[in-house]
Every structure is written in C-alpha cells, then in structure tokens.
C-alpha positions as CSV (number, residue, x, y, z in Angstrom):
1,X,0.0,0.0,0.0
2,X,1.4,3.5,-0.6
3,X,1.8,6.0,1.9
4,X,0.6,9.4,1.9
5,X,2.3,11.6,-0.7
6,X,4.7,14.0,0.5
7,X,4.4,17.6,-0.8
8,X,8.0,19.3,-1.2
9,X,8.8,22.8,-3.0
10,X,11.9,25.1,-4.5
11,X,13.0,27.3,-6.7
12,X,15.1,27.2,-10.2
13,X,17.2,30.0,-8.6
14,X,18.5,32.7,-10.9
15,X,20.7,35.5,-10.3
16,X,21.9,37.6,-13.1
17,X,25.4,39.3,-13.5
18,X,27.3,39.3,-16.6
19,X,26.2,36.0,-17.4
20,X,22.7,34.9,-15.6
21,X,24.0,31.8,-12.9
22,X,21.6,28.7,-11.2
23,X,21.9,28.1,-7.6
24,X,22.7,24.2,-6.7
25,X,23.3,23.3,-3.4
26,X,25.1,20.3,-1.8
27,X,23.5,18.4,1.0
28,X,25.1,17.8,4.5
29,X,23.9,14.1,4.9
30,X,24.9,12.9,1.4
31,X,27.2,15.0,-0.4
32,X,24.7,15.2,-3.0
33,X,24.2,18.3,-5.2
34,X,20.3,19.3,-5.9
35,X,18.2,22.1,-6.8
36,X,17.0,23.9,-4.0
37,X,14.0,22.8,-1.7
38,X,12.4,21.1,0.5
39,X,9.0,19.6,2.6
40,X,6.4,21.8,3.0
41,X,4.7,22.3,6.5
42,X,1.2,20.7,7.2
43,X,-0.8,24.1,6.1
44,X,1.8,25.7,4.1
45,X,0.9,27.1,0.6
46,X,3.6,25.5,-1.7
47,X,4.7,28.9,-2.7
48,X,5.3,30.3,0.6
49,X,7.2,27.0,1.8
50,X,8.9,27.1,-1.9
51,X,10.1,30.5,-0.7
52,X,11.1,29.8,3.0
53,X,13.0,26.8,1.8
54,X,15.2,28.6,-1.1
55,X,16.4,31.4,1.3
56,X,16.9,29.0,4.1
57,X,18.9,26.5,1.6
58,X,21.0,29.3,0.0
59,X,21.0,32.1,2.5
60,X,19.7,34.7,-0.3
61,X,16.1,36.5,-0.4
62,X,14.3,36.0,-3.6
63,X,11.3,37.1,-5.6
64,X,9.1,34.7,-6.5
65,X,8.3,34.8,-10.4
66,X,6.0,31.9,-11.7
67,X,5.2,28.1,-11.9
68,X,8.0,26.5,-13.5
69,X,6.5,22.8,-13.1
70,X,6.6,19.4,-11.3
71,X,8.7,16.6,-10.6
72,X,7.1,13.2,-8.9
73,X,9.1,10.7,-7.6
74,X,8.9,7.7,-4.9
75,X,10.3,8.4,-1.5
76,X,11.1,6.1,1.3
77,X,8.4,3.9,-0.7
78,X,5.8,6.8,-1.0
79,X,4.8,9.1,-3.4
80,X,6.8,12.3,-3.2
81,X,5.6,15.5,-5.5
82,X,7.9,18.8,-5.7
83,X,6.5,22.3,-6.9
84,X,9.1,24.6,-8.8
85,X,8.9,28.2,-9.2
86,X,11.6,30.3,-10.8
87,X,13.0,33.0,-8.8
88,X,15.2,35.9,-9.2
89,X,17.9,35.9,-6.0
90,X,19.5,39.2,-4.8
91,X,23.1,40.2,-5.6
92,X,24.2,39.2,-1.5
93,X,23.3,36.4,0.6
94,X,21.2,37.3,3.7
95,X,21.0,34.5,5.8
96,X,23.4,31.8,6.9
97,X,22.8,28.8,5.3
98,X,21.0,26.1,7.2
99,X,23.1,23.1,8.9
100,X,21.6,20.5,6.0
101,X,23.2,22.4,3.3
102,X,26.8,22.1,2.8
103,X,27.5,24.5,0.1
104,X,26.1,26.6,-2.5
105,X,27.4,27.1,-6.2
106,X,26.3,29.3,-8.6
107,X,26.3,28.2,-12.0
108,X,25.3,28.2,-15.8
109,X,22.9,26.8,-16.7
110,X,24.7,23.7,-18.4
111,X,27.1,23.4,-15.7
112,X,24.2,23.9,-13.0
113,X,22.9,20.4,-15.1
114,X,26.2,18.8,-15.0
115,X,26.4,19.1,-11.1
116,X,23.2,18.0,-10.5
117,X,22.8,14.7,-8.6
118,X,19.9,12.8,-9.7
119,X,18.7,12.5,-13.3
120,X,15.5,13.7,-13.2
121,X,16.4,16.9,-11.5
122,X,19.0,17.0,-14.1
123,X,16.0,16.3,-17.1
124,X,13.6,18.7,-15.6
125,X,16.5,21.6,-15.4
126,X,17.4,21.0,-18.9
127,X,14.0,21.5,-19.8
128,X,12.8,24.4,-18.1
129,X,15.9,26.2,-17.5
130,X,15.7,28.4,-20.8
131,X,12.4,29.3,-19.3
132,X,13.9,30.5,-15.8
133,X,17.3,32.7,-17.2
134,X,16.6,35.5,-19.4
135,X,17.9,35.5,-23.0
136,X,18.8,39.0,-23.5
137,X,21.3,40.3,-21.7
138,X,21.3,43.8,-20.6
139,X,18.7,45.9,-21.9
140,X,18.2,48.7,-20.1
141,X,15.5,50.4,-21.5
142,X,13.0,49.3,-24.8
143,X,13.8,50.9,-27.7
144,X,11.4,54.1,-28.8
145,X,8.9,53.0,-31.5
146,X,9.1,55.9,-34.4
147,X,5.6,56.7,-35.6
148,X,4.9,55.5,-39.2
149,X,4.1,58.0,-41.8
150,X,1.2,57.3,-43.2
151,X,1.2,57.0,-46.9
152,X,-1.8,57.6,-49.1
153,X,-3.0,55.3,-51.2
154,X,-3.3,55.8,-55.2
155,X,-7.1,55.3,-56.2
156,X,-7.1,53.4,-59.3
157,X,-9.9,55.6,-60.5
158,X,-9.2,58.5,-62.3
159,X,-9.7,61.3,-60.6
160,X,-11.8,64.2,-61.6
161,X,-9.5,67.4,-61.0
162,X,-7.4,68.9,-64.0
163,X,-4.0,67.7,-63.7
164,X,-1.1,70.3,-61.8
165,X,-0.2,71.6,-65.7
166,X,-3.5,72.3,-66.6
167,X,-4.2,73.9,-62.8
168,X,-1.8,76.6,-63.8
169,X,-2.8,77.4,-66.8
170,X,-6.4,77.9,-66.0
171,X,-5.6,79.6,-62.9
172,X,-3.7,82.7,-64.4
C-alpha cells in the first residue's frame, strides 16, 4: 500500500550578473548536489514554503516569479511531489545557510545540469531552465517606436480634378 504523498517545493534559482547563474546546493547528509527545496509544513501554501525553503537553503532573499512545473518521484516507498517556481535571487546572501546544506554554487545553466545529482532533477533543469534565465542580456530600457508616416493610397480611379499643368494654366 502507498503512503501518503509527501508535498516538497523550490526554486530554479536565478541570479543575473554578466552571465545569468543557477543556484545548486550540496547536501550535508549525502554530499549530493540538488536544486534547491524542500518539505512543506502541514498548512503551508507551496509557494510560501517554496520561498522559506530557497532562502533558508542558499541564504539569499528572492522574488518569487511563476510556476515552472513538477517533478514526482517515490520516496522512502511513498509518493513524493515537488513544486518549482523560478525566482530571481539578490546580488548578496542574507542569511546563513542552514546546517543541511553544505554548500552553494552558482552556476550556468549547463554546468548547474552537470552538477546535479539525480537525473531527473538534471531532465527537468534542462527543460525548463531556458524558461527560468533570461535570454537578452542587458537591456536597459526598450527601444522608442518611431511613428509611421502614413502613406496615401493611389485610387485606381481616375480622378476628376485637371492635372497640376492644366491647374496653372487655367488659374492665371
């Protein structure tokens, strides 16, 4: 018989520089290098406990930005579901990290999916991380639209003033 499903929640953690980097974090018990997250509390709102967990994991405050996806998995033989959200980390960390997490590497993207541990977390990464890190660098401000001119169009019928010789003519 299966046990009741644990819910779990993180972030694809993003924090931009000269070249936009993934946070990955190494666990204390294992040594093993995952994304960011963790078991939500009895009442939590997965987004709130996806929050709580990413700051207390890599010590930085984030904004949450939106639903990435899912990853389901079986855990200690019961169903285990984890909610991912992508999130834009500040510049410094905050917070100590907490006594589970052993370090905290900022990556690319690719090298954020070589490190990774497990293969799904390494499948799912691959697959929404374009998604999570923005592809233009820099861009301060949008460029200014220029108005169009707008450009008469030539009626096919003929039309029924004299043409600009004749005009003058009659006009003296």
């Amino acid at each position: 018989m299966a046990g009741k499903t644990i819910h779990a929640a993180g972030g694809i953690v993003v924090r931009n520089g000269a070249r936009p980097l993934v946070a990955v974090v190494q666990r204390s018990k294992d040594d093993r290098w995952v994304l960011p997250r963790g078991k939500l509390k009895s009442t939590e709102r997965p987004v709130i406990g996806a929050r709580r967990e990413v700051v207390e994991e890599t010590g930085h405050r984030v904004k949450v930005r939106e639903f990435l996806g899912a990853i389901t998995y079986r855990a200690s033989g019961r169903p285990k579901v984890v909610r991912f959200w992508r999130m834009q980390a500040a510049a410094r960390p905050s917070y100590d990290l907490m006594k589970d997490i052993a370090a905290v590497e900022w990556l690319t993207l690719a090298a954020a999916v070589r490190r990774l541990s497990y293969p799904l977390e390494k499948l799912f990464l691959r697959s929404v991380g374009r998604l999570a890190i923005p592809r233009h660098k820099h861009r301060l401000r949008p460029k200014p639209r220029t108005a169009k001119k707008k450009t008469k169009k030539k009626s096919k019928t003929k039309s029924k003033t004299k043409p600009r010789a004749a005009r003058k003519k009659t006009a003296r």
